[in-house]
C-alpha positions as CSV (number, residue, x, y, z in Angstrom):
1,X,-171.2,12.0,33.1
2,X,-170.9,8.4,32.5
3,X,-170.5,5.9,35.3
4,X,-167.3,4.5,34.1
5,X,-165.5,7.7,34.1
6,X,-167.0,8.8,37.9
7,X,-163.7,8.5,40.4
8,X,-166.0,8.3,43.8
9,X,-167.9,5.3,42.2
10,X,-168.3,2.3,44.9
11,X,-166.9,-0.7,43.8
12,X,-168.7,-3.1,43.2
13,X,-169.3,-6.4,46.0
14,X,-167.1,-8.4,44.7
15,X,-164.4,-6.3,44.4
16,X,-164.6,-4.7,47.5
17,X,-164.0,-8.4,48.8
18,X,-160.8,-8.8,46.7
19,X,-159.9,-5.3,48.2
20,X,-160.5,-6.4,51.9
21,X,-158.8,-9.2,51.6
22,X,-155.5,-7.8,50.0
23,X,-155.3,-5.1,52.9
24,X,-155.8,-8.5,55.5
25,X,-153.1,-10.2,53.9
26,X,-150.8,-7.1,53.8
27,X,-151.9,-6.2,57.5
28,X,-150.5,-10.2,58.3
29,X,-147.3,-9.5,56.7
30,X,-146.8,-6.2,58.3
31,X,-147.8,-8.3,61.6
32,X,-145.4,-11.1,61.0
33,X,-142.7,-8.8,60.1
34,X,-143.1,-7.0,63.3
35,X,-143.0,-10.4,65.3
36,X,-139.8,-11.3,63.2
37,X,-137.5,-8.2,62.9
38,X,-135.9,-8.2,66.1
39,X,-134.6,-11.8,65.5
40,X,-133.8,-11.2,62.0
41,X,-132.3,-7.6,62.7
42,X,-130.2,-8.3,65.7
43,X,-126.8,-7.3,65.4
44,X,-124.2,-10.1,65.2
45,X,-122.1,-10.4,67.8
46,X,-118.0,-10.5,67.6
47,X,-116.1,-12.3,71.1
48,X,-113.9,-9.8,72.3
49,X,-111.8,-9.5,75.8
50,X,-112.1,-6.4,77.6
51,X,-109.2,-4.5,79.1
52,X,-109.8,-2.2,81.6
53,X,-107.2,0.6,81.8
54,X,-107.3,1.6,85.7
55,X,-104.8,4.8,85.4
56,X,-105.7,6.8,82.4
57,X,-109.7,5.9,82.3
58,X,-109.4,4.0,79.5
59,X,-110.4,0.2,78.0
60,X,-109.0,-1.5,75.3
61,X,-110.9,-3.7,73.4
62,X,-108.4,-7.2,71.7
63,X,-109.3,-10.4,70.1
64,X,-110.1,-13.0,72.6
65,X,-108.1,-15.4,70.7
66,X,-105.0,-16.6,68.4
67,X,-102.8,-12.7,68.3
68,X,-105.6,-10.8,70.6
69,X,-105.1,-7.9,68.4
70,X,-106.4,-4.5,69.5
71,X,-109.7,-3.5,68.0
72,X,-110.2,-0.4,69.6
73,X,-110.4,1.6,72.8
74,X,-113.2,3.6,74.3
75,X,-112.9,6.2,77.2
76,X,-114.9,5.3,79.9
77,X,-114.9,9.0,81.7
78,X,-116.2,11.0,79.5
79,X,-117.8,12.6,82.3
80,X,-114.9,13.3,84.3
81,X,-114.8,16.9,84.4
82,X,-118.6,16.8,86.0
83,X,-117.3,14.0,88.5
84,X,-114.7,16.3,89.6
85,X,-116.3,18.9,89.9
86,X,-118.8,17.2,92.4
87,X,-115.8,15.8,94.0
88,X,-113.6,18.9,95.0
89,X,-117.1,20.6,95.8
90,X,-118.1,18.4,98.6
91,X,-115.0,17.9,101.4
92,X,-115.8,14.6,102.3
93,X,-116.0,13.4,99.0
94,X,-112.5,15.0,98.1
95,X,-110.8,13.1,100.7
96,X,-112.0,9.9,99.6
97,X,-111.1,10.2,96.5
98,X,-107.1,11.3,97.5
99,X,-107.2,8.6,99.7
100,X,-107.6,6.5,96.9
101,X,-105.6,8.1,95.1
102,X,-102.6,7.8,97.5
103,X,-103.6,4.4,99.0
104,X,-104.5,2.0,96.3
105,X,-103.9,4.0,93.5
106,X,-100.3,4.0,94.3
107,X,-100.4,7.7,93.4
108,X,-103.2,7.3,90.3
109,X,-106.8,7.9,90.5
110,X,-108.2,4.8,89.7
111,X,-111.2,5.3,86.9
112,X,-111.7,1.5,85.5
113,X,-111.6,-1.5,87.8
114,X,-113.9,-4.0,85.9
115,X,-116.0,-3.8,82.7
116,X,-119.1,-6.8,81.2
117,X,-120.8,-6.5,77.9
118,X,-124.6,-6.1,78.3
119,X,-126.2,-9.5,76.5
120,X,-126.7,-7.1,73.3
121,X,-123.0,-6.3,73.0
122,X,-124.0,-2.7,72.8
123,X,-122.8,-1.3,75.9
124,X,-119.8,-2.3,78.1
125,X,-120.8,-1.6,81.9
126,X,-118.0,-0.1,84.5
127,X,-117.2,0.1,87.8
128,X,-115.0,3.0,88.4
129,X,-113.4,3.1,91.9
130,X,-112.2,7.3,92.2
131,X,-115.7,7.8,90.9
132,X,-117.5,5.9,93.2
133,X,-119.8,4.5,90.7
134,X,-120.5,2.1,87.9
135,X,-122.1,3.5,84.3
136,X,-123.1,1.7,81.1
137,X,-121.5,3.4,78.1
138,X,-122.7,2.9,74.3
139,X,-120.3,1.6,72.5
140,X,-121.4,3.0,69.2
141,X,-121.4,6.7,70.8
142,X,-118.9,6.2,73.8
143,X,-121.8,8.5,75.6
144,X,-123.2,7.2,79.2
145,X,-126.4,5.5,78.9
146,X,-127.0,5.1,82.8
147,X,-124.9,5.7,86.0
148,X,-125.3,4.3,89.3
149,X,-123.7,5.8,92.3
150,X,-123.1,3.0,95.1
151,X,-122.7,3.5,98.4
152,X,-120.3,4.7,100.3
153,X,-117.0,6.3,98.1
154,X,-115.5,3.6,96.2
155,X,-116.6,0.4,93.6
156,X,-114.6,-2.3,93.5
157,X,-114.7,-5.5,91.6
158,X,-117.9,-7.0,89.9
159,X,-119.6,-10.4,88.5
160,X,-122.2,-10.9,86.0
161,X,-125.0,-13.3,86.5
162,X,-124.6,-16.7,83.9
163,X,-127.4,-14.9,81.9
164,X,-126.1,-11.9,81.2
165,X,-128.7,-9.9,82.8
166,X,-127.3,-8.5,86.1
167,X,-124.1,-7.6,87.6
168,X,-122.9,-7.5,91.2
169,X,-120.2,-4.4,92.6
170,X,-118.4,-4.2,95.8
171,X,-119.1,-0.8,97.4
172,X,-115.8,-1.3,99.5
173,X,-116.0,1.7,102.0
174,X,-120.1,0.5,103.1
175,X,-119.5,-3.0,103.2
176,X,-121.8,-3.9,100.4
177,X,-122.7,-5.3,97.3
178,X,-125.5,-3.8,95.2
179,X,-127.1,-6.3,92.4
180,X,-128.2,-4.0,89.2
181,X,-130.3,-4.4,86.2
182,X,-127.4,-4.8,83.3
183,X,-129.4,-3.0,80.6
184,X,-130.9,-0.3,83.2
185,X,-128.8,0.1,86.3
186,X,-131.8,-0.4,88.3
187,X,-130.9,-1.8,91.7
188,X,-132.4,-5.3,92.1
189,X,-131.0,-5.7,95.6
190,X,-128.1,-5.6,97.6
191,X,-126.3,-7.2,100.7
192,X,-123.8,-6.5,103.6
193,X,-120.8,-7.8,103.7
194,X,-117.4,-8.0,105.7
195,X,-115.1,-5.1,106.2
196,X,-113.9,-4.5,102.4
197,X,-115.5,-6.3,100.4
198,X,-113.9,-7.4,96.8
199,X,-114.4,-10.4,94.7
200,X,-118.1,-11.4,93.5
201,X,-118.5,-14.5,91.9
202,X,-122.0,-16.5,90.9
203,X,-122.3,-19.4,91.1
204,X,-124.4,-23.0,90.3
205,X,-125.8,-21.4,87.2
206,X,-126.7,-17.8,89.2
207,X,-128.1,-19.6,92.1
208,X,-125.6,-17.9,94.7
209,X,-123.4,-14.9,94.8
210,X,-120.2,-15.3,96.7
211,X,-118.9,-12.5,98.2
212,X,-114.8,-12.1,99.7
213,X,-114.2,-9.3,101.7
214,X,-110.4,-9.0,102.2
215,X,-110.9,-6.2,105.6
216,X,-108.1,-3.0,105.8
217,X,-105.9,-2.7,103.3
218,X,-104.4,0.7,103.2
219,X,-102.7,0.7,106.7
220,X,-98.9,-0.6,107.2
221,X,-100.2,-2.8,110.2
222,X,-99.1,-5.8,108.4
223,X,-97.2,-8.2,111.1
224,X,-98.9,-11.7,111.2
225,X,-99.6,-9.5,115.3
226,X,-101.3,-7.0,114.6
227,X,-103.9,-9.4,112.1
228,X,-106.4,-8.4,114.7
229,X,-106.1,-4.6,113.2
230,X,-107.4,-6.0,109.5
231,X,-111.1,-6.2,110.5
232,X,-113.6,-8.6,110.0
233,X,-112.6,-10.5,106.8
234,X,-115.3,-13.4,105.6
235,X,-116.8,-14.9,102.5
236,X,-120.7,-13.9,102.4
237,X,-122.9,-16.0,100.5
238,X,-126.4,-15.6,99.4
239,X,-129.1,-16.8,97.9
240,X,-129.0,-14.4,94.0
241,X,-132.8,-14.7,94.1
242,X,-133.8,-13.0,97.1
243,X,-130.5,-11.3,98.0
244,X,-130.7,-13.2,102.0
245,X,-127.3,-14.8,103.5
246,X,-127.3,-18.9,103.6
247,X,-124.1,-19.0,104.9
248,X,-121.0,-17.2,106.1
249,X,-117.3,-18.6,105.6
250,X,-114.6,-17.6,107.5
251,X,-111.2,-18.9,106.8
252,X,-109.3,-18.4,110.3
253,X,-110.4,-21.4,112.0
254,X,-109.9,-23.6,108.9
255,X,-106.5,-22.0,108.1
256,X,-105.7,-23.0,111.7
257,X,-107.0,-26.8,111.6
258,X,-105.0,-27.1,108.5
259,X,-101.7,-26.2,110.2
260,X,-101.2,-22.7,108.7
261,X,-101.8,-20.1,111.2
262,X,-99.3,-18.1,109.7
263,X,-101.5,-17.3,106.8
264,X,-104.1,-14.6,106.2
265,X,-107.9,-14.9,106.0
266,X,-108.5,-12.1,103.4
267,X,-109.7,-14.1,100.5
268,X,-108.9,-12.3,97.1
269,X,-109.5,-13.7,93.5
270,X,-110.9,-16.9,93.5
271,X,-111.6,-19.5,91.0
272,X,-114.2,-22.6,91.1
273,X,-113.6,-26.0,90.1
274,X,-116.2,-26.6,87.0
275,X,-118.7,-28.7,89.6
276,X,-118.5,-25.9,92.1
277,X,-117.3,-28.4,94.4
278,X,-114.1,-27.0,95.2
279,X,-112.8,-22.9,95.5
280,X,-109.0,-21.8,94.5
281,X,-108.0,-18.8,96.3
282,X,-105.3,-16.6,97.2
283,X,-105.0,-14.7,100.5
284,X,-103.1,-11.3,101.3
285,X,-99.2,-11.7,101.6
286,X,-99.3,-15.3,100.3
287,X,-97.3,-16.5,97.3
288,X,-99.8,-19.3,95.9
289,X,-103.3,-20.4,96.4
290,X,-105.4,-22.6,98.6
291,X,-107.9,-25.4,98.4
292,X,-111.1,-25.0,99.8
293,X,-114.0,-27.9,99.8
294,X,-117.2,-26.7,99.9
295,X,-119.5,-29.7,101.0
296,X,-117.3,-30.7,103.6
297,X,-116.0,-26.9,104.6
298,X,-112.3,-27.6,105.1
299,X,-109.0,-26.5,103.7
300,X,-107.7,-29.6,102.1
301,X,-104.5,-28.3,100.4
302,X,-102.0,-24.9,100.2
303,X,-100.0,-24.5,97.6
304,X,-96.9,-22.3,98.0
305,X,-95.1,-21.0,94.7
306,X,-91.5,-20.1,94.3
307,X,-90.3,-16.0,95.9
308,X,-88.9,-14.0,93.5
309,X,-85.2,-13.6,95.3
310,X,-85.6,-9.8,94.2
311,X,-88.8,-9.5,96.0
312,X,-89.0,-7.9,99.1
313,X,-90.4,-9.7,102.4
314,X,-91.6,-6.6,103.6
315,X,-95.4,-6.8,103.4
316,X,-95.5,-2.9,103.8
317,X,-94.4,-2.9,99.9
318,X,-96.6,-5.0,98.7
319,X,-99.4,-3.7,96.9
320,X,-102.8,-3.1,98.8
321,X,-101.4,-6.5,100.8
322,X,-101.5,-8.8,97.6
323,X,-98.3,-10.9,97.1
324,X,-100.4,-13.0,94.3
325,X,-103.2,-11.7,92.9
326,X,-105.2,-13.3,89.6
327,X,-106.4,-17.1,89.3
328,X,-108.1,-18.3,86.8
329,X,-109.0,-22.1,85.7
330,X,-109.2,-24.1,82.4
331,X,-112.1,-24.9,81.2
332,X,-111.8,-28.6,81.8
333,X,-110.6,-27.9,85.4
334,X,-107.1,-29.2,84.7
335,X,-105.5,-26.7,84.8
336,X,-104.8,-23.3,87.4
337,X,-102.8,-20.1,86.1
338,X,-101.6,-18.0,89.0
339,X,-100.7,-14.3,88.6
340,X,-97.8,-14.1,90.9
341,X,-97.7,-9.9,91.2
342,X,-95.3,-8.9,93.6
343,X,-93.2,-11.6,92.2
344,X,-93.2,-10.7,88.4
345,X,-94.2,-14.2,87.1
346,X,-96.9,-15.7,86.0
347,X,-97.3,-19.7,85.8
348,X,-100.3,-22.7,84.9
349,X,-100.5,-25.2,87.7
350,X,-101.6,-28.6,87.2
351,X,-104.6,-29.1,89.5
352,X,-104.2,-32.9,90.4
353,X,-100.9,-32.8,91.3
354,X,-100.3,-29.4,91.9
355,X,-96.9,-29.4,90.0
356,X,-95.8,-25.6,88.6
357,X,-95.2,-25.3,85.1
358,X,-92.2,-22.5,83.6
359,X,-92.2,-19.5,85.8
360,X,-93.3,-16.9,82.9
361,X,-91.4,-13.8,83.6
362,X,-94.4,-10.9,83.5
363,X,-94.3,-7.2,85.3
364,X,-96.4,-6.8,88.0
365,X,-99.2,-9.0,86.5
366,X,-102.4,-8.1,88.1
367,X,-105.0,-10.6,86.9
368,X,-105.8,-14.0,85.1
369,X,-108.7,-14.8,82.9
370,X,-109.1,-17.2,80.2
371,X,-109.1,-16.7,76.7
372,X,-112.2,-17.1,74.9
373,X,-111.2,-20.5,73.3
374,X,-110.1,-21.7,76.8
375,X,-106.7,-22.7,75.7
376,X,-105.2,-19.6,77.2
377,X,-104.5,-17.8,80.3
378,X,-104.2,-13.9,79.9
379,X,-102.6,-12.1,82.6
380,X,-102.9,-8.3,82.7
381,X,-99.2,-7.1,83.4
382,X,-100.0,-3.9,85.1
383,X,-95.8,-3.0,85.2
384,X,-95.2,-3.2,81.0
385,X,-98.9,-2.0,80.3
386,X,-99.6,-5.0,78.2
387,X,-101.5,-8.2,78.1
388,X,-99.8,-11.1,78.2
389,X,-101.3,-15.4,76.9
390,X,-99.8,-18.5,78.2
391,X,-100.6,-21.5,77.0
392,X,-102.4,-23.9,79.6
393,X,-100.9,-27.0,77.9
394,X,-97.5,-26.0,77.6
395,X,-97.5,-23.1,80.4
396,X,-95.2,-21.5,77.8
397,X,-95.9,-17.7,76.8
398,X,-98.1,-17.1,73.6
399,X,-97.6,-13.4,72.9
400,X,-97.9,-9.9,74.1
401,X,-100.0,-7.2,73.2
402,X,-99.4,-3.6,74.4
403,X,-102.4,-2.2,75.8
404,X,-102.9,1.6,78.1
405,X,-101.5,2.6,81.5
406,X,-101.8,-0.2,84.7
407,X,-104.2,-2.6,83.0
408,X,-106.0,-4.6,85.9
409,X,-109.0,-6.5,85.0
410,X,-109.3,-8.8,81.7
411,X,-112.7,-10.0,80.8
412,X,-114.6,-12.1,78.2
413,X,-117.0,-10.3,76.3
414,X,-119.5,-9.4,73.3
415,X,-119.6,-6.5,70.8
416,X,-121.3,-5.9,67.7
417,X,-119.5,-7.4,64.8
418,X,-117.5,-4.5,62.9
419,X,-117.3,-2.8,65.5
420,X,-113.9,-0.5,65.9
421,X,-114.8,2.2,68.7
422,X,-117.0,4.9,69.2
423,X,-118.2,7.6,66.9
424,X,-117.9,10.5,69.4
């Protein structure tokens, strides 16, 4: 047989060098592509605000801007015939969850108190109070990608670290706060708090983690008297590192120096100036917000807003003991927007002078967020089941966009671009 027609022939030296080197070079490119595609390949990301549903176990994804149009809605309980089966199987469990239903859930189980987008914007992560847990759920599938039960029999509220990477929850029945993974649900650490804990906020670029426990909320003893029957109510702060206190607020004694005994300790939403150097907050049965300096740990002003004259005095009817609850800050720390939820109005409050803008008529709003241009409040009116802008220049209302039953919590957020809800 001649050479030139033998198919297991060696090549020759020469060109088994050319071969070498064409697989080296193709082995490179494979190499570099490898290094590369997760850059090049990552989904782009679409602002969104998250709308958290509380009654019907839904959240409704809108526009964070200009007509914060609906996009779409995903269920986040899925799993809800497993979770009550678990419930009504174990008697402790079951009365826990009716006493949230009929304390406050106002008659409702409550299945979405507050929602983040994980850094990827491919997963929105939930606490859900009836549940006693918070889950990530894939927002391509609407599945659960990892739950978390915390302690105790109810989650509450919840913060996300500056970076996106983990995410604090109240565990309101154990008196603590349990810092997960984002992306995992891993538990990082966790911390006691005061009786009831509530709002988490981080602050000084993740540094800390603030922690307002607001004490006993479901029982009628509500006369400035009986105070003593609220339980120990304090702001816990700690170091977001290592998870130890640094220091412990509590607002009686500095509510008292300043003149207003009268007033409550049990801090609820709270907003920081953009230096950190001074807290907003509002306190049960109040109508308005105070002003709290941090270096030199004193009250230095108390704002009190206008009562709705068909509101009630009676703190027994209002809700869970919040008169005002949602405060939120423009981004150039002009500006405050006050949910005023007993009172059915909303209204932006210039900070340096403290002067109210137009009361904005709104039903039962519940919280106050800014929009993701920062030229917006949002309040989530929690009586008309909508969202609701306000302008922080003019204080005058934007729109109104109807969203699902009792929407609480409103947050900032990322999704993958295109995105319209899930699959399944």
């Amino acid at each position: 047989m001649h050479a030139s027609s033998n198919p297991a022939r060696k090549p020759s030296g020469s060109a088994l060098t050319r071969r070498r080197l064409t697989h080296a070079v193709a082995a490179a490119a494979v190499l570099a592509a490898c290094l590369t595609t997760p850059a090049a390949s990552a989904a782009p990301l679409r602002e969104v605000m998250f709308v958290g549903n509380n009654w019907d176990g839904t959240a409704d994804v809108i526009k964070s801007t200009g007509d914060f149009a609906k996009i779409g809605r995903i269920n986040v309980i899925p799993d809800k015939d497993q979770r009550l089966t678990e419930i009504y199987l174990n008697p402790i469990k079951l009365a826990f969850f009716l006493g949230i239903r009929s304390g406050p859930g106002e008659g409702h189980d409550q299945f979405v108190d507050d929602m983040y987008s994980t850094p990827d914007g491919t997963a929105m992560v939930v606490s859900r109070p009836s549940f006693a847990d918070v889950v990530s759920l894939d927002l391509a599938t609407g599945n659960i990608k990892w739950r978390f039960p915390v302690s105790g029999f109810r989650s509450d509220h919840m913060a996300v670290s500056p970076d996106g990477t983990k995410i604090a929850v109240s565990a309101s029945t154990s008196n603590t706060v349990h810092v997960l993974d984002i992306n995992t649900g891993r538990q990082l650490g966790s911390f006691k708090t005061g009786d009831k804990p509530h709002e988490n906020v981080f602050t000084n670029g993740g540094r800390y983690l603030w922690n307002m426990s607001i004490g006993e909320v479901n029982n009628n003893f509500d006369a400035p008297w009986q105070d003593f029957l609220k339980g120990d109510r304090h702001i816990t702060v700690v170091d977001a590192a290592t998870y130890q206190v640094v220091r412990t607020i509590d607002m009686r004694g500095k509510l008292d120096a300043f003149g207003r005994k009268d007033l409550s300790n049990a801090v609820r939403p709270a907003t920081f100036s953009p230096d950190f150097s001074k807290l907003y907050f509002q306190v049960s049965y109040f109508n308005s917000f105070i002003e709290y300096d941090v270096a030199t740990d004193r009250i230095t002003q108390v704002k009190t807003l206008p009562k709705n004259p068909n509101t009630s005095d009676d703190r027994t009817t209002f809700v869970n003991d919040s008169r005002h609850h949602g405060l939120s800050m423009s981004p150039d720390g002009s500006k405050l927007c006050v949910a005023g939820t007993m009172d059915d109005y909303a209204t932006v409050v210039d900070r340096a002078t403290l002067r109210q803008g137009p009361l904005v008529t709104a039903s039962k709003p519940y919280w106050a967020t800014v929009s993701g241009d920062g030229r917006q409040c949002v309040i989530s009116e929690s009586g008309a089941d909508q969202v609701t802008a306000i302008d922080f220049g003019t204080g005058q209302k934007v729109v109104s966009v109807p969203v699902g039953d009792h929407p609480q919590r409103v947050r900032v957020a990322h999704i993958t671009a295109g995105w319209t809800g899930p699959t399944s």
